[in-house]
PLY file of the C-alpha trace (Angstrom):
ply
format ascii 1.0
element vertex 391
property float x
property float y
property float z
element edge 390
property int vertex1
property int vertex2
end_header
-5.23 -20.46 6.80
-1.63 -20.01 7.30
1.02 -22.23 6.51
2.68 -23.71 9.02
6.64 -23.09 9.26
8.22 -26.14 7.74
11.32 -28.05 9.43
12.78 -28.06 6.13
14.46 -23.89 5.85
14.79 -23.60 2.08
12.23 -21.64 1.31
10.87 -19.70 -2.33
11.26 -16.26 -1.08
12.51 -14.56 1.99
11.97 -11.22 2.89
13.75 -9.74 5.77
11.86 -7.00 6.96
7.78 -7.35 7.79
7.01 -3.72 7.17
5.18 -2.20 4.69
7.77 -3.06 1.88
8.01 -6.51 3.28
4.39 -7.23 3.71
3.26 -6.33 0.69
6.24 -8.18 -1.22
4.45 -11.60 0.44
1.29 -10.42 -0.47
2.38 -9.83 -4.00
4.44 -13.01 -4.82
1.50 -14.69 -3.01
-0.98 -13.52 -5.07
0.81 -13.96 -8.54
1.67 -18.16 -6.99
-0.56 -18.86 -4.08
1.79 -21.99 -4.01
4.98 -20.38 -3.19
6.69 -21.27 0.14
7.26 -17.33 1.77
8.98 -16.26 4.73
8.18 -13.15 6.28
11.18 -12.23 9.10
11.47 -9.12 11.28
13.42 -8.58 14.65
10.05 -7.63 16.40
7.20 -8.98 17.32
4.02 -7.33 16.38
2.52 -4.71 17.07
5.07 -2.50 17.63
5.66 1.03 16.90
8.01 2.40 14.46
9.25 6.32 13.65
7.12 7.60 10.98
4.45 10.47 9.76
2.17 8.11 9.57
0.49 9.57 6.35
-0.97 6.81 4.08
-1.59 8.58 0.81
-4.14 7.47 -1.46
-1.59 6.05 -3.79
-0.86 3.60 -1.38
-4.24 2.72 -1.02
-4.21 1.67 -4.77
-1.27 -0.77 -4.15
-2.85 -2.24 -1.31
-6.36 -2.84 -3.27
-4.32 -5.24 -5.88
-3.15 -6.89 -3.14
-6.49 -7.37 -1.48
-5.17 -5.40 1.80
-7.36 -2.25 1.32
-9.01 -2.69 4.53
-6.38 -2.08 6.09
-7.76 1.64 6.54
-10.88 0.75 7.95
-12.05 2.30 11.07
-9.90 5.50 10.66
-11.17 8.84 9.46
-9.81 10.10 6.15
-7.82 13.77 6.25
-8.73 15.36 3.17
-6.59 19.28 3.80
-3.11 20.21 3.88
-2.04 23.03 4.66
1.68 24.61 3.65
3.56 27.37 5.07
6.80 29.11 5.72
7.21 32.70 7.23
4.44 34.55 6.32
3.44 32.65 3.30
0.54 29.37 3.47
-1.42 27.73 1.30
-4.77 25.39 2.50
-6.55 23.46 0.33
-8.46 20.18 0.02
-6.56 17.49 -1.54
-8.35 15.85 -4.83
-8.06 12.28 -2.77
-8.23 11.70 1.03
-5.53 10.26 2.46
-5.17 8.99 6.03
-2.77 8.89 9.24
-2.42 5.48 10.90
-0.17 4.95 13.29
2.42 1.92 11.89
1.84 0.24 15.32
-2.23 -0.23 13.33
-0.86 -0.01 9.85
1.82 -2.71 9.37
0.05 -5.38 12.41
-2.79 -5.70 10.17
-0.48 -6.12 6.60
1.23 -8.60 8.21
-1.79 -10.21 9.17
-2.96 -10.03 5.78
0.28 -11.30 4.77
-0.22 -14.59 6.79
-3.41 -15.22 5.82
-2.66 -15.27 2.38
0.14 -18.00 3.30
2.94 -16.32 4.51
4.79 -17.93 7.25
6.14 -15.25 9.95
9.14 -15.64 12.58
11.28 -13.51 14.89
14.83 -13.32 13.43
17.15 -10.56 13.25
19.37 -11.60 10.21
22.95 -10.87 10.69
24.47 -12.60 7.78
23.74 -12.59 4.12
25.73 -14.77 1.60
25.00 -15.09 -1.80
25.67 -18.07 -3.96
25.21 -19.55 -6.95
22.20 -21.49 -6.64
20.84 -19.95 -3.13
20.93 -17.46 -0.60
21.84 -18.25 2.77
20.68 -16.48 5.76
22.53 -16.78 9.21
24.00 -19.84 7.76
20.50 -21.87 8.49
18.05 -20.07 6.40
18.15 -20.52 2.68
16.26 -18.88 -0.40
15.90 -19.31 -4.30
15.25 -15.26 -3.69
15.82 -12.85 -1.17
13.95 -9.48 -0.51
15.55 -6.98 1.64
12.89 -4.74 3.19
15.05 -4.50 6.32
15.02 -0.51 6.34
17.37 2.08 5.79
20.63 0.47 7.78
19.43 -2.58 5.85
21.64 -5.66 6.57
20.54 -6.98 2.84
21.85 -3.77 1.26
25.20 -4.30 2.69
25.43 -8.06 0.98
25.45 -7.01 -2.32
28.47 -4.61 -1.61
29.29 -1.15 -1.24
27.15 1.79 -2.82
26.94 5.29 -2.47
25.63 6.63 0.59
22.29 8.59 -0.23
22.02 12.24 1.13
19.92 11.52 4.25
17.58 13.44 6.77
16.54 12.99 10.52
13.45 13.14 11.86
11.65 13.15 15.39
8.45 12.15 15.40
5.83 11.67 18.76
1.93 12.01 19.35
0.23 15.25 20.74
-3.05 16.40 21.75
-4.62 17.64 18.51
-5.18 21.35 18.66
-7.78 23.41 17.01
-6.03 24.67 14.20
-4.63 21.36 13.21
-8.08 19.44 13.38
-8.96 17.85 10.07
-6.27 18.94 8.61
-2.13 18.05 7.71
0.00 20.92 8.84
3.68 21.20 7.39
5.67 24.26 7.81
9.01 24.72 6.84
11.93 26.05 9.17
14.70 27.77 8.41
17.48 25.56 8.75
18.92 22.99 6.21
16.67 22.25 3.87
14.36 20.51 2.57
13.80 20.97 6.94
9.91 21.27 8.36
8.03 20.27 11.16
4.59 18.72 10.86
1.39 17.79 12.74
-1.16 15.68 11.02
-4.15 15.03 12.67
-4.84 10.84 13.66
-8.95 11.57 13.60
-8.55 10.21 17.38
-7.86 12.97 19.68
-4.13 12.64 18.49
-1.78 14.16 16.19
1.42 12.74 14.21
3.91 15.24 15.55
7.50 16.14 14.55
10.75 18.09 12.93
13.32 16.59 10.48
16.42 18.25 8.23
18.83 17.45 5.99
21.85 16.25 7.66
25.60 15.86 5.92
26.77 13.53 4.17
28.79 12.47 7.03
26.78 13.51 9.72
29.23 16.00 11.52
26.18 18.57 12.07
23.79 16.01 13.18
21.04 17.90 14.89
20.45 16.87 18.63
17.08 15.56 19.84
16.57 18.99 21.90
17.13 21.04 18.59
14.60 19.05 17.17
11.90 19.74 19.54
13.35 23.45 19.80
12.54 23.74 15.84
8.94 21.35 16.25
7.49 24.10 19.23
9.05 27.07 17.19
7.46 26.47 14.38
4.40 24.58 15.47
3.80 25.98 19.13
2.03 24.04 21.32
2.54 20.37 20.23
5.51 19.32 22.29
3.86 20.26 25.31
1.74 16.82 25.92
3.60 14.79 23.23
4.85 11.40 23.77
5.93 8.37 21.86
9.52 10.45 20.84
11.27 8.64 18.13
13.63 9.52 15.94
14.81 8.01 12.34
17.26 8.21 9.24
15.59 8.91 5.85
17.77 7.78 3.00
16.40 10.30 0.41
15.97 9.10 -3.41
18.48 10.85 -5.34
18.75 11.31 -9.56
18.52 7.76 -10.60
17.83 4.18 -8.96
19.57 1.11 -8.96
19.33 -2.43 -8.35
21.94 -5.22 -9.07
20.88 -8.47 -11.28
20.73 -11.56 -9.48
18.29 -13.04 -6.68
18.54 -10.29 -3.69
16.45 -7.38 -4.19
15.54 -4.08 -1.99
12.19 -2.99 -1.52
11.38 0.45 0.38
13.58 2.30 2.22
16.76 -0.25 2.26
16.77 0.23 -1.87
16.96 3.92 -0.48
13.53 5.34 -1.93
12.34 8.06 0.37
11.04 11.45 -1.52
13.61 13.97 -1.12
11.14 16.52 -1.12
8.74 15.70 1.71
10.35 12.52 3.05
7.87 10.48 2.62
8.08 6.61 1.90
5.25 4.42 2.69
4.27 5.27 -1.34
7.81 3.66 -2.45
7.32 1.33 0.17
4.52 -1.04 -1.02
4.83 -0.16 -4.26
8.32 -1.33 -5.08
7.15 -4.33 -2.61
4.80 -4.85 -5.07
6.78 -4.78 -7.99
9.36 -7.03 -6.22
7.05 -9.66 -5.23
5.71 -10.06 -9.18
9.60 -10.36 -9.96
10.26 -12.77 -7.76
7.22 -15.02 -8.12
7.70 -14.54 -12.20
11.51 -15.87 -11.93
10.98 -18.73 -9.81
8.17 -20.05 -12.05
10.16 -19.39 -15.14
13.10 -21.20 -13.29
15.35 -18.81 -13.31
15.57 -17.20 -9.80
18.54 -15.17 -10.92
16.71 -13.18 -13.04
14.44 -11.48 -10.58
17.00 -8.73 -10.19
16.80 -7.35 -13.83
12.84 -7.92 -13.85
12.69 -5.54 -10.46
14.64 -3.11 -11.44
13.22 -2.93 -14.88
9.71 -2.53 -13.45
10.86 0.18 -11.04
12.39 2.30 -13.48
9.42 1.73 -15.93
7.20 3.37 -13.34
9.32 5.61 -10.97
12.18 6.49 -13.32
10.60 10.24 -14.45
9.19 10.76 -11.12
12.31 10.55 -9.20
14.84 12.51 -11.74
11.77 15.36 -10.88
11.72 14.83 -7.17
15.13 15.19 -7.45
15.36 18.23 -9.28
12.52 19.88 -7.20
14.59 19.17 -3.59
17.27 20.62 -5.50
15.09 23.99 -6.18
13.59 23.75 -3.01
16.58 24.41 -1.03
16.35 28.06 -1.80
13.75 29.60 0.66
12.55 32.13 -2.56
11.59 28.70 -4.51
10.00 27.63 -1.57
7.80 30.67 -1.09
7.46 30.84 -4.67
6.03 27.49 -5.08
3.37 27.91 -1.57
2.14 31.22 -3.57
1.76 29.58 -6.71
-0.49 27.11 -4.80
-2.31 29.34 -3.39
-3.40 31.20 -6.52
-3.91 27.72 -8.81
-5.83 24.87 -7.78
-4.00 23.04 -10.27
-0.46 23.82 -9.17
-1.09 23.07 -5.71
-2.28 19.14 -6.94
0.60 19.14 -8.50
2.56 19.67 -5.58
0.71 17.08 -3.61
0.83 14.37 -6.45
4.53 15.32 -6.11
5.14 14.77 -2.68
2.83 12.00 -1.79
2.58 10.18 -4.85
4.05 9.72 -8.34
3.85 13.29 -9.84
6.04 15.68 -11.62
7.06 18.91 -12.26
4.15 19.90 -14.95
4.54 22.27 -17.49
1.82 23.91 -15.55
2.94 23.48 -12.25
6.98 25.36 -13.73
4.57 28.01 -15.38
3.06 28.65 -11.77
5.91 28.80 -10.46
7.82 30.67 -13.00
5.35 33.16 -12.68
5.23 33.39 -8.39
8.96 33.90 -8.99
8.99 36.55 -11.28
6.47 38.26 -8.96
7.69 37.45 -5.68
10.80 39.35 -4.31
14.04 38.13 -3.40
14.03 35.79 0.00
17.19 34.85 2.01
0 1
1 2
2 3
3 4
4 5
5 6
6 7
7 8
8 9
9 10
10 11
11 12
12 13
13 14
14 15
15 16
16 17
17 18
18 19
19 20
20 21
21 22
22 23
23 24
24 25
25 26
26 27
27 28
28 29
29 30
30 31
31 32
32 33
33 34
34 35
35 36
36 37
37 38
38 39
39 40
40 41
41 42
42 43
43 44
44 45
45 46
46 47
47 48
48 49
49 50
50 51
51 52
52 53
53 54
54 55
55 56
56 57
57 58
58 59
59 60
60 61
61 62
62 63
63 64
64 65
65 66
66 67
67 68
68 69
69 70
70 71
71 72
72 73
73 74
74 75
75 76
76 77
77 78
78 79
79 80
80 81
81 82
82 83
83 84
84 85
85 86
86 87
87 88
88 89
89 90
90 91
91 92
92 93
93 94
94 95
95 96
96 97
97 98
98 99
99 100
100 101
101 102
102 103
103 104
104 105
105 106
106 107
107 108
108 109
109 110
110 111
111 112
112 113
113 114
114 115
115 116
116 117
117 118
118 119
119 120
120 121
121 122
122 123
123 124
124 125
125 126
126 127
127 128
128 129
129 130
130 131
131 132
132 133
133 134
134 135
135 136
136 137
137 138
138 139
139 140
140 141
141 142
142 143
143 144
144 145
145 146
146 147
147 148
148 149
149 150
150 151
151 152
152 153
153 154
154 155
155 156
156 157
157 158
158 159
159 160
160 161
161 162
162 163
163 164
164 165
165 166
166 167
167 168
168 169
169 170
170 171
171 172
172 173
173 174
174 175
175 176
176 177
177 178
178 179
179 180
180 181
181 182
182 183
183 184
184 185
185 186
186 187
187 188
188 189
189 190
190 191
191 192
192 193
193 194
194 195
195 196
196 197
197 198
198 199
199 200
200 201
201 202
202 203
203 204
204 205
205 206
206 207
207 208
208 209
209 210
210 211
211 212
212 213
213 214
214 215
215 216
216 217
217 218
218 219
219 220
220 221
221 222
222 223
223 224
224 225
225 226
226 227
227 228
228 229
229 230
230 231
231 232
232 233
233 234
234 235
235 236
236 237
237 238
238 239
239 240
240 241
241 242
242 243
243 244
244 245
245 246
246 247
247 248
248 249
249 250
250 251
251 252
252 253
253 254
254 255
255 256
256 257
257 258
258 259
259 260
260 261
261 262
262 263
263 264
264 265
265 266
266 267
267 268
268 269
269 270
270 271
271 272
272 273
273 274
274 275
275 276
276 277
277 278
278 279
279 280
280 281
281 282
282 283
283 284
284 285
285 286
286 287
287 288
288 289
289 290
290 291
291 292
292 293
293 294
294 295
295 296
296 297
297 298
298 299
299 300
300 301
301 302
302 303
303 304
304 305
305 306
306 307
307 308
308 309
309 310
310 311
311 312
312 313
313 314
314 315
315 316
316 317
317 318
318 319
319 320
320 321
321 322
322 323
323 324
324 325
325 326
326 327
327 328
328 329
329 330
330 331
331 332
332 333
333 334
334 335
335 336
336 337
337 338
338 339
339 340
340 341
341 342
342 343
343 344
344 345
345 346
346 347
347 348
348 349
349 350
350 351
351 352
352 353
353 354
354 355
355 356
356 357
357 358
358 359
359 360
360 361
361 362
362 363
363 364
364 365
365 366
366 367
367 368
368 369
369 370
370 371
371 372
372 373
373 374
374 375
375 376
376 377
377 378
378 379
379 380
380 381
381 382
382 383
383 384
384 385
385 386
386 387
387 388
388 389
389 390
């Protein structure tokens, strides 16, 4: 049963943000102390919808069984090919584990849910103000926490508290729902365009009549060549004809893409998801990163307050995180870095065509927490010493 929201607003943990990052944070700090008071806060009510490929990748499914949130799935049909393609080069193949496409409408209604029936209290707030101090955190000057979690998304308002950081390289995506047609039926379609990369448009099939639809690009650093929202449906029915005739449901969305190495500050705030700027700069995807650094930052959190030092949930975080993403990212990285060159790109969809195992490798790379195998760089070695030269 869910615990009622008390009159008295200093609370255990707060996370700003009811997401996937967020949700999942509850769930986790809930699990390790059933007894902790949590806030869950998020400007919207729910359901609502949110920009987003909607692909929920098997990895994620393992985070959400050791939260007890695996049903979460139920009652949509599992995808299990992708296919990959650029120019006149493609690759199809059935992934070793299904993964699904739920909308986030579906997909973060019922973790919230989940969230509040473990004990979670939920309100409407959009938090404005973040001020740190010594013993607390205070939220909008009413709200106050032993920790914070800042799940708030990539302009995240909790990011911005602990001071100024790097801007990550970003891209920007348009995403709606279409019709599915034939050839994308059962499967996940990405193709990749010819503009900055990594840039591709995608259409993965719902297992409902409808498809996930949409383009997105690199943009600059300071986003003087930000692509309009007609570019991006002129690159989506270029490369994927057919889908923005009938689509709906346009969106469109920053991805702040993981770069070499991750940070997080000591103290009591922490970021979870895509405000602690963990998006795979490969494929962009982050619903992975999402629940499992929410995860991660709920054990922190619960572990610090019941060893009495709330401070200390900073360090714990970020030394989980790097103990389980630190390899993965330095080889996302260095793969978007590759993959900017249209012959690595071709090289890599041939490689995956001729090796089973290569093209796993790729998936586990994109949608999970991979890397670049000694046989996945022989594959690839090899397609490039075969292949010729590509503008």
């Amino acid at each position: 049963m869910a615990r009622a929201v008390s009159s008295d607003d200093t609370w255990d943990l707060v996370v700003v943000g009811a997401g996937p990052a967020g949700s999942v944070t509850a769930l986790s700090a809930l699990r390790a102390a059933p007894h902790l008071r949590v806030l869950l806060l998020d400007r919207a009510d729910f359901p609502r919808d949110k920009c987003c490929g909607d692909g929920i990748a098997p990895h994620v499914g393992d985070v959400l069984r050791e939260v007890g949130a695996e049903s979460v799935t139920a009652g949509w049909r599992p995808v299990d090919v992708l296919r990959l393609s650029r120019g006149d080069h493609a690759v199809s193949g059935t992934m070793r584990r299904s993964v699904w496409v739920i909308p986030r409408e579906v997909l973060d209604a019922r973790l919230v849910a989940h969230a509040v029936a473990a004990g979670a209290a939920l309100r409407r707030q959009r938090v404005r103000e973040v001020m740190v101090g010594d013993d607390t955190v205070t939220l909008d000057h009413t709200l106050r926490a032993r920790v914070v979690v800042g799940a708030d998304g990539a302009e995240s308002v909790v990011r911005s508290a602990l001071g100024p950081a790097q801007a990550p390289r970003r891209a920007l995506a348009l995403r709606g729902y279409a019709p599915t047609l034939s050839q994308g039926a059962g499967r996940q379609l990405i193709r990749y365009g010819e503009r900055r990369q990594p840039s591709y448009a995608w259409a993965f099939d719902r297992g409902d009549g409808w498809s996930n639809v949409g383009y997105g690009e690199l943009v600059d650093r300071d986003g003087a060549q930000r692509p309009t929202r007609a570019l991006l449906l002129d690159q989506l029915e270029l490369l994927l004809p057919g889908y923005v005739e009938g689509g709906t449901a346009w969106r469109g969305h920053h991805l702040p893409l993981s770069g070499w190495r991750w940070d997080q500050p000591d103290g009591r705030v922490l970021l979870a998801g895509d405000a602690a700027g963990l998006v795979n700069p490969m494929t962009g995807e982050g619903i992975f990163y999402a629940t499992l650094t929410g995860l991660l930052a709920g054990r922190a959190a619960a572990g610090a307050i019941a060893d009495g030092s709330p401070a200390a949930a900073g360090a714990a975080y970020r030394s989980a995180v790097r103990r389980r993403l630190s390899r993965h990212l330095r080889h996302t990285w260095t793969a978007s870095q590759l993959t900017r060159r249209p012959r690595v790109v071709h090289a890599g969809i041939s490689a995956a065509a001729r090796d089973p195992a290569a093209f796993d490798g790729l998936v586990e790379l994109g949608l999970g927490d991979g890397r670049l195998t000694a046989r996945l760089g022989l594959a690839l070695g090899r397609s490039l010493l075969t292949h010729p030269r590509t503008r």
